[in-house]
PDB file of N, CA, C, O and CB in Angstrom:
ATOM      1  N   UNK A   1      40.928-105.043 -41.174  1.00  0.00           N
ATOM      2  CA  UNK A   1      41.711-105.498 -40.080  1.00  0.00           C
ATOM      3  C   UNK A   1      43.151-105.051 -40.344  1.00  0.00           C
ATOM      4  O   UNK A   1      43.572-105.302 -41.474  1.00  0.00           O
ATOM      5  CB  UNK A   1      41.593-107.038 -39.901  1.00  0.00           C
ATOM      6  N   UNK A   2      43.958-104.446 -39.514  1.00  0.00           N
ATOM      7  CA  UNK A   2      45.161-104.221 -39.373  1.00  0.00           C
ATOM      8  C   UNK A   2      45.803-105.117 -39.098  1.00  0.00           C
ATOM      9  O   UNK A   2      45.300-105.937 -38.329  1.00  0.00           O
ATOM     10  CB  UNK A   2      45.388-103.468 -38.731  1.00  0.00           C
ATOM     11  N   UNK A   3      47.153-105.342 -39.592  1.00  0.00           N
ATOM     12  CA  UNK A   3      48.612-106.550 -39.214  1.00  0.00           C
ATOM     13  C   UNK A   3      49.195-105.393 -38.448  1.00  0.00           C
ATOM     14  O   UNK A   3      49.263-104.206 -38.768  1.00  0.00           O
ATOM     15  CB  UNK A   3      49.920-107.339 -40.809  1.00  0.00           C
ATOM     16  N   UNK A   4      49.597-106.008 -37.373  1.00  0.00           N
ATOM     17  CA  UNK A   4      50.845-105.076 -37.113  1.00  0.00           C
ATOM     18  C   UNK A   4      52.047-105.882 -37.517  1.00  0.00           C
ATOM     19  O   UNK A   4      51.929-106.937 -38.140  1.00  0.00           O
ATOM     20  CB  UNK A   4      51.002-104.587 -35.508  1.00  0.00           C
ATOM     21  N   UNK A   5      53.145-105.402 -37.176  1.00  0.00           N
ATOM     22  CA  UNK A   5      54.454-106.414 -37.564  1.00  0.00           C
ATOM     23  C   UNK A   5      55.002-106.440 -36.357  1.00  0.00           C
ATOM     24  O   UNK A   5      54.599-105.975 -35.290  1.00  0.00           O
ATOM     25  CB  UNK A   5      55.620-105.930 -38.741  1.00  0.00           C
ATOM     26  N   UNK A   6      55.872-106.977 -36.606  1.00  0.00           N
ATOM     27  CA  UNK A   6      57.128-107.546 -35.136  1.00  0.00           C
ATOM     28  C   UNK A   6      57.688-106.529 -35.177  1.00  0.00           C
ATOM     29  O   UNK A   6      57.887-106.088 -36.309  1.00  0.00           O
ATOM     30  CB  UNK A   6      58.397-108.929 -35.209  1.00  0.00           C
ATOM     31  N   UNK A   7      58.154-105.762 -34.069  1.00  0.00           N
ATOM     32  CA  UNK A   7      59.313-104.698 -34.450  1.00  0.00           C
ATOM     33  C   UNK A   7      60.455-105.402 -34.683  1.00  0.00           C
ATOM     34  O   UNK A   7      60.753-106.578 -34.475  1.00  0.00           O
ATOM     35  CB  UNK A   7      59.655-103.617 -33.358  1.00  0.00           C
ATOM     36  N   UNK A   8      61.124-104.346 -35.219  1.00  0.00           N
ATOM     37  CA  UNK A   8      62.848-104.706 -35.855  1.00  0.00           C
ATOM     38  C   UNK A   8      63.675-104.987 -34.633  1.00  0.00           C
ATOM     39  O   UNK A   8      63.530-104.321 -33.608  1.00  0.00           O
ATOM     40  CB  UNK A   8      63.740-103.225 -36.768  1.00  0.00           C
ATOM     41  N   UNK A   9      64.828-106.293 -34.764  1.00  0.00           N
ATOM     42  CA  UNK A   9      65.479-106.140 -33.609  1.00  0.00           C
ATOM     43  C   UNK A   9      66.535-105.078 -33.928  1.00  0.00           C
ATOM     44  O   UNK A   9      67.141-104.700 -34.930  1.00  0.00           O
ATOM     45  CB  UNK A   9      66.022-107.459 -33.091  1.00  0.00           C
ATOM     46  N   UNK A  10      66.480-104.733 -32.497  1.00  0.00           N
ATOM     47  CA  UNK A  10      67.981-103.474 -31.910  1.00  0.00           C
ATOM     48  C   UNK A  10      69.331-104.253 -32.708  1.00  0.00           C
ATOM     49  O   UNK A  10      69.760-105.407 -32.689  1.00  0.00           O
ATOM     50  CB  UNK A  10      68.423-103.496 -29.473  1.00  0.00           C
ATOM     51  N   UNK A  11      69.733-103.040 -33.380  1.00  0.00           N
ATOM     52  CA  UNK A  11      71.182-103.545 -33.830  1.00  0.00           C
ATOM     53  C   UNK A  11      71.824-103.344 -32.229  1.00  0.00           C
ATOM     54  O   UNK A  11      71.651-102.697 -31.196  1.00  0.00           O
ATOM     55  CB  UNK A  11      72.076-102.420 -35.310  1.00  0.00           C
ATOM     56  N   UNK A  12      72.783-104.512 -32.905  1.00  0.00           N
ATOM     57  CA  UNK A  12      73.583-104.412 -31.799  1.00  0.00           C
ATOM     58  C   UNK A  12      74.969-103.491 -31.533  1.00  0.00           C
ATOM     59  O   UNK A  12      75.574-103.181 -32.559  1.00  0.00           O
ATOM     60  CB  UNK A  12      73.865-105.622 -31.661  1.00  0.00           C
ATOM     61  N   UNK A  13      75.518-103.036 -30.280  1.00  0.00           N
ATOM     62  CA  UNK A  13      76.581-101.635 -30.833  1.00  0.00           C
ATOM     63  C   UNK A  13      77.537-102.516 -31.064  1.00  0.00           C
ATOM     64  O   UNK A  13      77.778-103.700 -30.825  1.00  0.00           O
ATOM     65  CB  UNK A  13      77.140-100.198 -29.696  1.00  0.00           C
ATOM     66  N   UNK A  14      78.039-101.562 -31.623  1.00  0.00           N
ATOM     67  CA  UNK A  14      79.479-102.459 -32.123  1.00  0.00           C
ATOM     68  C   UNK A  14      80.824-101.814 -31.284  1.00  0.00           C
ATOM     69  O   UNK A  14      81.153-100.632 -31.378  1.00  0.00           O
ATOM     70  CB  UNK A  14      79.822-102.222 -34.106  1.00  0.00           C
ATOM     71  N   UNK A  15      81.510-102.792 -30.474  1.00  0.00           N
ATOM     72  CA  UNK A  15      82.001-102.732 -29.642  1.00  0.00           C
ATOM     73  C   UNK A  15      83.868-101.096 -29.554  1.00  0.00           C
ATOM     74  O   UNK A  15      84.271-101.523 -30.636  1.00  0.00           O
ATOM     75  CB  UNK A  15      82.061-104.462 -29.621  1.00  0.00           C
ATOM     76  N   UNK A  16      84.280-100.653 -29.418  1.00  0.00           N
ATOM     77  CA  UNK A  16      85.229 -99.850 -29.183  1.00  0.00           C
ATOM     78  C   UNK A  16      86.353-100.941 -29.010  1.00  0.00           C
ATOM     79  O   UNK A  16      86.525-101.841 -28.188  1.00  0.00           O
ATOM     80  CB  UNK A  16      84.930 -98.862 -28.014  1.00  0.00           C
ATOM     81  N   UNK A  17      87.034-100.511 -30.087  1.00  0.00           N
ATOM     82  CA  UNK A  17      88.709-101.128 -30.014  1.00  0.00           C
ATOM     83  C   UNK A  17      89.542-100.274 -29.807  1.00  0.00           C
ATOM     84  O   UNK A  17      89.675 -99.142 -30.272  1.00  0.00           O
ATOM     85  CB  UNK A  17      89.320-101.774 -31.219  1.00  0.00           C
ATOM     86  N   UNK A  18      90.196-100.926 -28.983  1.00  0.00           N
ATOM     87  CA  UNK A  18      91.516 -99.845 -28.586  1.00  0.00           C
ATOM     88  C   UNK A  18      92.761-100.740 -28.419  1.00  0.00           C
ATOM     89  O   UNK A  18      92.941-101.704 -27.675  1.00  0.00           O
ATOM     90  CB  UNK A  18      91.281 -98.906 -26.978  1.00  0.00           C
ATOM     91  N   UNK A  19      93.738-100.028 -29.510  1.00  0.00           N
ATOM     92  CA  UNK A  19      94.965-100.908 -29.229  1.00  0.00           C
ATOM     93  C   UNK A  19      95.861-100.751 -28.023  1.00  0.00           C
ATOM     94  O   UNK A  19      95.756 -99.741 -27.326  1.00  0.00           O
ATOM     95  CB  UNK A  19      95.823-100.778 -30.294  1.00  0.00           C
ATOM     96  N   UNK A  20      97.053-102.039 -27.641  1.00  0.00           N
ATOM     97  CA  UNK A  20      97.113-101.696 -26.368  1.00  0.00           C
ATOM     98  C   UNK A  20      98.085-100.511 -26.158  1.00  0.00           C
ATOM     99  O   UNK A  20      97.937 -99.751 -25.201  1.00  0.00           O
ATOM    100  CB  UNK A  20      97.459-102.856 -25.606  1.00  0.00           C
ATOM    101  N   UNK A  21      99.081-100.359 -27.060  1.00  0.00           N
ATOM    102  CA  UNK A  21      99.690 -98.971 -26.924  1.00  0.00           C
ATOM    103  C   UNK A  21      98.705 -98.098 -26.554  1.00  0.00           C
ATOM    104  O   UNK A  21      98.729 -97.722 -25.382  1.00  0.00           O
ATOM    105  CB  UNK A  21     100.338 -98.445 -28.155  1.00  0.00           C
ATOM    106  N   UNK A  22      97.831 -97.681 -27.283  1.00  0.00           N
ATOM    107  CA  UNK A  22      97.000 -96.845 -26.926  1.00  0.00           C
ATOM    108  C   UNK A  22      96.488 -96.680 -25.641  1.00  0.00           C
ATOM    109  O   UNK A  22      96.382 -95.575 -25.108  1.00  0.00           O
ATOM    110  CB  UNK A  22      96.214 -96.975 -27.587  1.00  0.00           C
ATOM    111  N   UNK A  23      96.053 -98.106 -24.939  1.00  0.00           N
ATOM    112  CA  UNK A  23      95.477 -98.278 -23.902  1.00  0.00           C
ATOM    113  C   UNK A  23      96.458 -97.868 -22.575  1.00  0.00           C
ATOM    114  O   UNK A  23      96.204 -97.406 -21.462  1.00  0.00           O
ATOM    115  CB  UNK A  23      95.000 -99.636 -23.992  1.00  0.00           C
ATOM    116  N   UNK A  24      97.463 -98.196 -23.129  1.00  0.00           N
ATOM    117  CA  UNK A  24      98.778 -98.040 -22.075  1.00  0.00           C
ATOM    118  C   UNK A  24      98.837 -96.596 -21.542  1.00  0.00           C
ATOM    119  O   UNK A  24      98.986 -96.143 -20.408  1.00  0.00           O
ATOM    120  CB  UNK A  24     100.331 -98.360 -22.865  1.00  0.00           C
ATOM    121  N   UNK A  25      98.634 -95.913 -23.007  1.00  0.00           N
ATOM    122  CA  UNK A  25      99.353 -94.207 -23.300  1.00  0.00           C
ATOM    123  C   UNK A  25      97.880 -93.850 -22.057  1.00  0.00           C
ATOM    124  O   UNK A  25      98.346 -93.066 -21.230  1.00  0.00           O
ATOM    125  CB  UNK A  25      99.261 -93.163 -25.753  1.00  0.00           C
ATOM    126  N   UNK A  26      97.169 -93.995 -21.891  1.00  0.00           N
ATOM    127  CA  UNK A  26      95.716 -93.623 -21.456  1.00  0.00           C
ATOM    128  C   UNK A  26      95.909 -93.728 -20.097  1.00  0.00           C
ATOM    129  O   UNK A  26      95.774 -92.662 -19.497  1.00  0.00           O
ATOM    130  CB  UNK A  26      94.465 -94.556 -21.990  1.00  0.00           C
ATOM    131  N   UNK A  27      96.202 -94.749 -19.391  1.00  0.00           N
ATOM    132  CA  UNK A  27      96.632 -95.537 -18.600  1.00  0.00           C
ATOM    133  C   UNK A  27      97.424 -95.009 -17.875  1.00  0.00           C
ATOM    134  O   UNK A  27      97.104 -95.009 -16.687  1.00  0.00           O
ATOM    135  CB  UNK A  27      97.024 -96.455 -19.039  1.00  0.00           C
ATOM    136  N   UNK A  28      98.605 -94.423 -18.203  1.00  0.00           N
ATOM    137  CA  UNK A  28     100.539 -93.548 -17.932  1.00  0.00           C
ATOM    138  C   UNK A  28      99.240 -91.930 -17.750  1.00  0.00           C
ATOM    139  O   UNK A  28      98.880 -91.091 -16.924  1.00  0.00           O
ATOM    140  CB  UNK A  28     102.502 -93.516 -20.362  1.00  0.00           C
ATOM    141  N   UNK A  29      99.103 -92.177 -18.559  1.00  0.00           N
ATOM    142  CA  UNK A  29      98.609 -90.536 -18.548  1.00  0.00           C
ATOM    143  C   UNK A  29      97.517 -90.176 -17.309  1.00  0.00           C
ATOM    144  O   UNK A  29      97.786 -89.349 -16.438  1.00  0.00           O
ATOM    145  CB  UNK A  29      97.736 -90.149 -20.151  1.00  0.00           C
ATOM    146  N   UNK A  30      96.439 -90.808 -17.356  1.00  0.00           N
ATOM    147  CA  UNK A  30      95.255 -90.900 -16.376  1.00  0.00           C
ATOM    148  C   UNK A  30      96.121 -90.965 -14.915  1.00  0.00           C
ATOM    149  O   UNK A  30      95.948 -90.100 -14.056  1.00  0.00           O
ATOM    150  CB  UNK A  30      94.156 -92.418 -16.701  1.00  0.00           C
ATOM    151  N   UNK A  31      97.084 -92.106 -14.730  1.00  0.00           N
ATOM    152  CA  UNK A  31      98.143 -92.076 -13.175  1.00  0.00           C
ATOM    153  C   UNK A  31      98.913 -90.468 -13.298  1.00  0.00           C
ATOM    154  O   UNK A  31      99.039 -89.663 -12.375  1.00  0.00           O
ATOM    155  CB  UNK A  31      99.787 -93.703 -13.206  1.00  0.00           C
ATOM    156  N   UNK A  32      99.192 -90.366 -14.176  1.00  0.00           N
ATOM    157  CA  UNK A  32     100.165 -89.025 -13.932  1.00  0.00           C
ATOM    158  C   UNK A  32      99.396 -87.563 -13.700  1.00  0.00           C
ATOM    159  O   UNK A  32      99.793 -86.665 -12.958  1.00  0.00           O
ATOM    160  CB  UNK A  32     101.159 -88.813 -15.349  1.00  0.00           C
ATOM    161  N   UNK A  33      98.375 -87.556 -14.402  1.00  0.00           N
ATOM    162  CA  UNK A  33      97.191 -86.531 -13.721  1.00  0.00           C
ATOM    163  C   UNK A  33      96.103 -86.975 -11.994  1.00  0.00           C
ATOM    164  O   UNK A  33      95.358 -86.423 -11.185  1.00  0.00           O
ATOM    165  CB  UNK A  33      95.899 -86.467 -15.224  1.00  0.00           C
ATOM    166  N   UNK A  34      96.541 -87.917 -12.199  1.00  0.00           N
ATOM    167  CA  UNK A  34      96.172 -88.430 -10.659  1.00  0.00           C
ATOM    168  C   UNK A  34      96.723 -88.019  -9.606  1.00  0.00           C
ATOM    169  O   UNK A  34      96.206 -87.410  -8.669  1.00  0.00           O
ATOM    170  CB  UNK A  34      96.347 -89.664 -10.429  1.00  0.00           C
ATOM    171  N   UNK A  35      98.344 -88.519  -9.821  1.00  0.00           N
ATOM    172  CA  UNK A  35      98.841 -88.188  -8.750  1.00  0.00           C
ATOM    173  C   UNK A  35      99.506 -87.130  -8.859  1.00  0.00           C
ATOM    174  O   UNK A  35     100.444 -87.167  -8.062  1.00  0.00           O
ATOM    175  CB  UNK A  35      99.444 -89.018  -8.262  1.00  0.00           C
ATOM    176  N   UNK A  36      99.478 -85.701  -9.769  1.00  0.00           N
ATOM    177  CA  UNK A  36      99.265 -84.720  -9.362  1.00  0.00           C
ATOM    178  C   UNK A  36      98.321 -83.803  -8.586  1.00  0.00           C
ATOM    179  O   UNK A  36      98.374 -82.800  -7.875  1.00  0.00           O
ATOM    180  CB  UNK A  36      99.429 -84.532  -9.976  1.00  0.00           C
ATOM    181  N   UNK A  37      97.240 -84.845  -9.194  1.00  0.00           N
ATOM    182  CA  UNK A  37      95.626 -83.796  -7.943  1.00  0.00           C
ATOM    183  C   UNK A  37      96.367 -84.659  -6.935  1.00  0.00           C
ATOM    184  O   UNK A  37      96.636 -83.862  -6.036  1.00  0.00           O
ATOM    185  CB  UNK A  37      93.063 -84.222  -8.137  1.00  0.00           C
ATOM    186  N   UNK A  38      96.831 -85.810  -6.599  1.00  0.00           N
ATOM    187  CA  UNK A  38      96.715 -86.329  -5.010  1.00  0.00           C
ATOM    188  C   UNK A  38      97.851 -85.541  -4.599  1.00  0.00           C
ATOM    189  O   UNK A  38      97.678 -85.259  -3.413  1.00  0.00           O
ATOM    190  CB  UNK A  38      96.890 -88.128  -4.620  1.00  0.00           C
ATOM    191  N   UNK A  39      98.982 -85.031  -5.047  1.00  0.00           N
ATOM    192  CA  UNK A  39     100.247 -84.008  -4.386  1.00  0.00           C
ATOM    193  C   UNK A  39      99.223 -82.514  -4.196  1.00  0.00           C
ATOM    194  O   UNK A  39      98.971 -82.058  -3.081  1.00  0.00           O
ATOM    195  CB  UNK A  39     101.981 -83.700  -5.825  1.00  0.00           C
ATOM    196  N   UNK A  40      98.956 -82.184  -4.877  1.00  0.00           N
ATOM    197  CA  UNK A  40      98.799 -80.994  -4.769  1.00  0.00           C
ATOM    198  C   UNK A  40      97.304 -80.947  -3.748  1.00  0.00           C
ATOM    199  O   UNK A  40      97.293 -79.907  -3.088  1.00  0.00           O
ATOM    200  CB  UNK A  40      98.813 -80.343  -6.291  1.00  0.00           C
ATOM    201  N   UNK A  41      96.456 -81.560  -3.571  1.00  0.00           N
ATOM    202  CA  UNK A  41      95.709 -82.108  -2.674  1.00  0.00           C
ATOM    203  C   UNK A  41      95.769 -82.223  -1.229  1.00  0.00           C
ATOM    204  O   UNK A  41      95.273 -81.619  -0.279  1.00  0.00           O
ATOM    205  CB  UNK A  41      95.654 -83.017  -3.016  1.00  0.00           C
ATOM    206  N   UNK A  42      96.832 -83.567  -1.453  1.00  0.00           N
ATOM    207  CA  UNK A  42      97.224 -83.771  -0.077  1.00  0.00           C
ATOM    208  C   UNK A  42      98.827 -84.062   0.740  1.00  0.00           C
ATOM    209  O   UNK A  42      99.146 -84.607   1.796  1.00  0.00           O
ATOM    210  CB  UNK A  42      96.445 -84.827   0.140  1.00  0.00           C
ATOM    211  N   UNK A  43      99.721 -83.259  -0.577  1.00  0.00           N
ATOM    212  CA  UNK A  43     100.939 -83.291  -0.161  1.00  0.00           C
ATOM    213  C   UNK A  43     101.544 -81.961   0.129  1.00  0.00           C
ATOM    214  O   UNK A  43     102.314 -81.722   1.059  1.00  0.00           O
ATOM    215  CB  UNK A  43     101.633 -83.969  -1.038  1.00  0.00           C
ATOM    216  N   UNK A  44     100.982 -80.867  -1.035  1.00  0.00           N
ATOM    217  CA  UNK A  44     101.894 -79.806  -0.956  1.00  0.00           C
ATOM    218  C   UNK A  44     101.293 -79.418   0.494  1.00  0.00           C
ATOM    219  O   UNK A  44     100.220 -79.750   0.999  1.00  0.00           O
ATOM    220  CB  UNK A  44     101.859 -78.614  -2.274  1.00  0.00           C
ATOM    221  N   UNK A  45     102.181 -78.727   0.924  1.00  0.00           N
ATOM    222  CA  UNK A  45     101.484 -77.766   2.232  1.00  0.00           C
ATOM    223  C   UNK A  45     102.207 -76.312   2.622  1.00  0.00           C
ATOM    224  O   UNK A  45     102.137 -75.452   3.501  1.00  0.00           O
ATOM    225  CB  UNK A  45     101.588 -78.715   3.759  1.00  0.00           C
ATOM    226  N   UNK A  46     103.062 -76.642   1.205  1.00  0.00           N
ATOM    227  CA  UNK A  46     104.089 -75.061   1.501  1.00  0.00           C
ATOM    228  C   UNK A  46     104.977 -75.275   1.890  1.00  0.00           C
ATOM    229  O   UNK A  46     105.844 -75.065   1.041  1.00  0.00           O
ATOM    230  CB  UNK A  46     103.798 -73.967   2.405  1.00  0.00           C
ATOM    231  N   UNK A  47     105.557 -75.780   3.213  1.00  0.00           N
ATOM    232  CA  UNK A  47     106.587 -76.004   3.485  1.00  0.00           C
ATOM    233  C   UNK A  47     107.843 -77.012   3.015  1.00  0.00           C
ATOM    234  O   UNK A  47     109.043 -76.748   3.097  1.00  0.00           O
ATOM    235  CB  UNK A  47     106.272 -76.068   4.335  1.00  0.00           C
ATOM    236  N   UNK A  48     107.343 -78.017   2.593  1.00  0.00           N
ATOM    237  CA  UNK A  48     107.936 -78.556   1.605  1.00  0.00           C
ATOM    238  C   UNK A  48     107.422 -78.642   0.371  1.00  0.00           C
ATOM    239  O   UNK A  48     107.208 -79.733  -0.158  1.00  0.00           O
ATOM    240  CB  UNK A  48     108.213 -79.538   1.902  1.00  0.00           C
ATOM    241  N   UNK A  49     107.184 -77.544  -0.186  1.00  0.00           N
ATOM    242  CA  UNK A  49     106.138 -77.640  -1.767  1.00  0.00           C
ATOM    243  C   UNK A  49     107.253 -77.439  -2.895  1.00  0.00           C
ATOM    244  O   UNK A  49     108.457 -77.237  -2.737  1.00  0.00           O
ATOM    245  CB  UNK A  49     104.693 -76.088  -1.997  1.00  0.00           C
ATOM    246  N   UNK A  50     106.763 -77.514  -3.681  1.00  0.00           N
ATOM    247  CA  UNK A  50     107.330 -77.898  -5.180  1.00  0.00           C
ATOM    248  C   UNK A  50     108.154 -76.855  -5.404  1.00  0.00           C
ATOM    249  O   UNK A  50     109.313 -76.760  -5.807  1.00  0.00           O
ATOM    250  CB  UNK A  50     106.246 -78.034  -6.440  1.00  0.00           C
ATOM    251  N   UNK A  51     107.008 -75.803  -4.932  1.00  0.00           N
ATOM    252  CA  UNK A  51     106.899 -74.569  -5.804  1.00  0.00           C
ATOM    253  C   UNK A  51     107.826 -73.109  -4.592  1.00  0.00           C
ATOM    254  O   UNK A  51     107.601 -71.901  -4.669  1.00  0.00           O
ATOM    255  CB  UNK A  51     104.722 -74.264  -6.195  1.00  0.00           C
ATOM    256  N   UNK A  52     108.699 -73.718  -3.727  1.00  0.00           N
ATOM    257  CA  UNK A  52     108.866 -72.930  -2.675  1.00  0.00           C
ATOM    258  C   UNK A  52     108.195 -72.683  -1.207  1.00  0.00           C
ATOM    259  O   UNK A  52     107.850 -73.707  -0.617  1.00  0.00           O
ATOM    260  CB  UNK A  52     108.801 -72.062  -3.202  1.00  0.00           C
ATOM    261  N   UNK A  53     108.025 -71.731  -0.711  1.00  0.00           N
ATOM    262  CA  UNK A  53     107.491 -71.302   0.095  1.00  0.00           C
ATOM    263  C   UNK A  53     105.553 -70.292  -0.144  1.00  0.00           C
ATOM    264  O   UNK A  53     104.901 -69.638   0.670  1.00  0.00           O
ATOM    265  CB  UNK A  53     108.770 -70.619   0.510  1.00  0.00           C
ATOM    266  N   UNK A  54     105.299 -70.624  -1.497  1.00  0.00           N
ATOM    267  CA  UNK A  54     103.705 -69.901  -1.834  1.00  0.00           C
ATOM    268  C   UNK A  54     103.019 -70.581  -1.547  1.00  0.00           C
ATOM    269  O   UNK A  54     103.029 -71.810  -1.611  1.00  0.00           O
ATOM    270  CB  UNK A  54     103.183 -69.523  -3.101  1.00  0.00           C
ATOM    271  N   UNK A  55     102.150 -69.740  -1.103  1.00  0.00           N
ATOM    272  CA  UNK A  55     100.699 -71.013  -0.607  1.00  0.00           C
ATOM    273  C   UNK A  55      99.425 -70.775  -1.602  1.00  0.00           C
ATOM    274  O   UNK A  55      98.294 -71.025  -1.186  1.00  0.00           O
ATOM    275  CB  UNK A  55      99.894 -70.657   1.358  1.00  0.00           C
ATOM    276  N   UNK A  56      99.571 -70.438  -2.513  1.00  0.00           N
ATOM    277  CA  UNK A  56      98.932 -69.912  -3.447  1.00  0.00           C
ATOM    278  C   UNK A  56      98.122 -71.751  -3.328  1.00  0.00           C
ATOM    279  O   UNK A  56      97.062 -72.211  -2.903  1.00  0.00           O
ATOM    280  CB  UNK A  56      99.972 -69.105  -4.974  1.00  0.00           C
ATOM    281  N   UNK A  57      99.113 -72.183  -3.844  1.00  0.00           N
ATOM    282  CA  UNK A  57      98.189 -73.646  -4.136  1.00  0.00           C
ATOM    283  C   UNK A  57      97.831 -74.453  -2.988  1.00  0.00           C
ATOM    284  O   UNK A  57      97.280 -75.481  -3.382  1.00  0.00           O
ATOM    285  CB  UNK A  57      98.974 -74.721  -5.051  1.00  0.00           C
ATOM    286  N   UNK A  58      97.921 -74.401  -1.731  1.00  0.00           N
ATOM    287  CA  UNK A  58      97.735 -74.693  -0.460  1.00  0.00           C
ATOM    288  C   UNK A  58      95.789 -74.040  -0.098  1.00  0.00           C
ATOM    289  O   UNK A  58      94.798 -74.647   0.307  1.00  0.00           O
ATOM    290  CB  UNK A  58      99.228 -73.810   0.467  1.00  0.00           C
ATOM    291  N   UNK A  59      96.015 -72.586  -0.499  1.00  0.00           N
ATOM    292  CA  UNK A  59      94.977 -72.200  -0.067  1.00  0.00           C
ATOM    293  C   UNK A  59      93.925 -72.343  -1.065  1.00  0.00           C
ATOM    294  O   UNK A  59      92.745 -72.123  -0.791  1.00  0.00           O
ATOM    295  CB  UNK A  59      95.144 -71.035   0.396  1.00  0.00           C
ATOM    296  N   UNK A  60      94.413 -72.785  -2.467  1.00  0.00           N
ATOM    297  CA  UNK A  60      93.322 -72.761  -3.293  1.00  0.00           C
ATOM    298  C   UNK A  60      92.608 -74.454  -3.132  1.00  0.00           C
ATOM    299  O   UNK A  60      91.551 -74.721  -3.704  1.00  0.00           O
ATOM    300  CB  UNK A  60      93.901 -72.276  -4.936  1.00  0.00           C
ATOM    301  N   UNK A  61      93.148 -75.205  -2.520  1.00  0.00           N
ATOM    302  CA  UNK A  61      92.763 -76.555  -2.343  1.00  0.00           C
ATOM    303  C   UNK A  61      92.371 -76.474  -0.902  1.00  0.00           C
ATOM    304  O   UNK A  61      92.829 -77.530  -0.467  1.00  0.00           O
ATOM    305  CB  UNK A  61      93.897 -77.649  -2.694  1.00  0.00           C
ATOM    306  N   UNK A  62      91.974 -76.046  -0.203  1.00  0.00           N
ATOM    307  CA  UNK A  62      92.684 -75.758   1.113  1.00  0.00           C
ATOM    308  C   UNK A  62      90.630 -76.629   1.489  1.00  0.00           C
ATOM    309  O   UNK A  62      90.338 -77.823   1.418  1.00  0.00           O
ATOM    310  CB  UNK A  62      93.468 -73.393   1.672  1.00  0.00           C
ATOM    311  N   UNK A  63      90.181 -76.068   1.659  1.00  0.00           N
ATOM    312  CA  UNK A  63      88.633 -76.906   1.696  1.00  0.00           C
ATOM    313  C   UNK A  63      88.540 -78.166   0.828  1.00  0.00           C
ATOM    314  O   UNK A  63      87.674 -78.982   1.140  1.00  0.00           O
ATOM    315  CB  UNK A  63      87.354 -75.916   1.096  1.00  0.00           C
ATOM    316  N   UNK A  64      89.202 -78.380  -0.055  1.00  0.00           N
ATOM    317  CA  UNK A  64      88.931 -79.503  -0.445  1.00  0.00           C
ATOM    318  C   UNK A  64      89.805 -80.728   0.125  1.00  0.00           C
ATOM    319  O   UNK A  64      89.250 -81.817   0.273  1.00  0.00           O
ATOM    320  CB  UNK A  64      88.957 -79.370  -1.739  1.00  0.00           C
ATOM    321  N   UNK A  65      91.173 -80.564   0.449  1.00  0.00           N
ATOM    322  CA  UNK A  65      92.359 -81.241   1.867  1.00  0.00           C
ATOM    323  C   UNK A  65      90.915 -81.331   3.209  1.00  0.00           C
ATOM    324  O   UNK A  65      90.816 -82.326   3.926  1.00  0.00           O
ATOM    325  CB  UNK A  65      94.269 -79.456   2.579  1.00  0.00           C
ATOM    326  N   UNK A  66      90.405 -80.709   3.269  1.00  0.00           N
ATOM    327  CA  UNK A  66      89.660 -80.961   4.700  1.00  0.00           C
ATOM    328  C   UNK A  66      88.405 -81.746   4.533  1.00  0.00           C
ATOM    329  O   UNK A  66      87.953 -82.383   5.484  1.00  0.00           O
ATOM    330  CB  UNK A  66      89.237 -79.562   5.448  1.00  0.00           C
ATOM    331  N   UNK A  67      87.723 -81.729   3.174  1.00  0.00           N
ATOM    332  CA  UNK A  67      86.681 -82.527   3.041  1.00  0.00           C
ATOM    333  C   UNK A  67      87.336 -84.062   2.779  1.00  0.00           C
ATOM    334  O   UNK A  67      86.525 -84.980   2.902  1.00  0.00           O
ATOM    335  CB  UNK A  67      85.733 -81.941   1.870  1.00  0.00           C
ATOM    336  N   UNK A  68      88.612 -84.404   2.458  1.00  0.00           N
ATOM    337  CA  UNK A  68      88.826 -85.226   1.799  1.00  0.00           C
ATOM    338  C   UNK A  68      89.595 -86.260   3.107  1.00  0.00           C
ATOM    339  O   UNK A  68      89.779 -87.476   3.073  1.00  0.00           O
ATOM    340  CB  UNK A  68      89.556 -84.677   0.478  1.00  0.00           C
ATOM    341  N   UNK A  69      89.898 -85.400   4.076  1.00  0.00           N
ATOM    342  CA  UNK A  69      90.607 -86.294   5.529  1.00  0.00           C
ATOM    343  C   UNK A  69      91.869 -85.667   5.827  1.00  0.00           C
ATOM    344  O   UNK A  69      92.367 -85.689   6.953  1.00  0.00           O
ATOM    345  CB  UNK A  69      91.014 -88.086   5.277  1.00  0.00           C
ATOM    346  N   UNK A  70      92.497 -84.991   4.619  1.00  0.00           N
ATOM    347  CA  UNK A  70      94.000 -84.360   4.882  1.00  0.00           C
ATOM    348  C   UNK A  70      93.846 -83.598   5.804  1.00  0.00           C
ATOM    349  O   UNK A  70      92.828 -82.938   6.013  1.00  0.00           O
ATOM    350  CB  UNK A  70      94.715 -83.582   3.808  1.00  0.00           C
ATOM    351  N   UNK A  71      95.260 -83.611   6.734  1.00  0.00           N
ATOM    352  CA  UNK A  71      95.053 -82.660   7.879  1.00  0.00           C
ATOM    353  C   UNK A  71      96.127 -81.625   6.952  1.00  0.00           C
ATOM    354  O   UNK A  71      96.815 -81.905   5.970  1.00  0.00           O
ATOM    355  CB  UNK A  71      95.560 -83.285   9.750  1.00  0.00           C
ATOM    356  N   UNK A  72      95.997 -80.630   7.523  1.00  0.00           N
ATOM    357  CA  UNK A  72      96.842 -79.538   7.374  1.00  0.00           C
ATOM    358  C   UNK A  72      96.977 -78.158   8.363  1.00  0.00           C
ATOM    359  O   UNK A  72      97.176 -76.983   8.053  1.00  0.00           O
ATOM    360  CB  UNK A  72      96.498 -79.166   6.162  1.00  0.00           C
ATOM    361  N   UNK A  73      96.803 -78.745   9.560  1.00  0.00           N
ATOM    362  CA  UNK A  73      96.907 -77.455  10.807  1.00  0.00           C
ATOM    363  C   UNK A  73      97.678 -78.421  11.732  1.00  0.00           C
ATOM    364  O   UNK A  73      98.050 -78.046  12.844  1.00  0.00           O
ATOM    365  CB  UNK A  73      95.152 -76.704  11.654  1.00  0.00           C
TER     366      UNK A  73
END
C-alpha cells in the first residue's frame, strides 16, 4: 500500500519594499514621461510647438491624435 503525503504548503512571496523617496522619484518621473506623450500627442500641432514650425512630430503621431479623440484639422 502506498502513503501519499500532504503536499507542502506554497511559501508565501515575500512582499517588495520600496522606500518612499524612492516611491516619490518613480512617481515625478512616471508624470513627467506622461505628460510628455500627452503634449506631444495632443498638444503639439506645429503651430504652436516646442520645436518651431516642423511637423516632423505632428505627423509621426498624427493617427494616433485621431484614434485617441484629438482633433487636429
Amino acid at each position: 500500500m502506498s502513503s501519499m503525503s500532504a503536499p507542502a504548503p506554497a511559501a508565501l512571496p515575500t512582499p517588495v519594499v520600496l522606500p518612499a523617496t524612492k516611491a516619490v522619484l518613480w512617481l515625478v518621473g512616471t508624470a513627467l514621461i506622461a505628460l510628455a506623450v500627452y503634449y506631444f500627442i495632443g498638444v503639439d500641432q506645429g503651430a504652436y510647438s516646442v520645436f518651431g514650425k516642423d511637423m516632423h512630430v505632428h505627423e509621426f503621431v498624427h493617427d494616433a491624435r485621431h484614434f485617441l479623440g484629438f482633433p487636429c484639422h
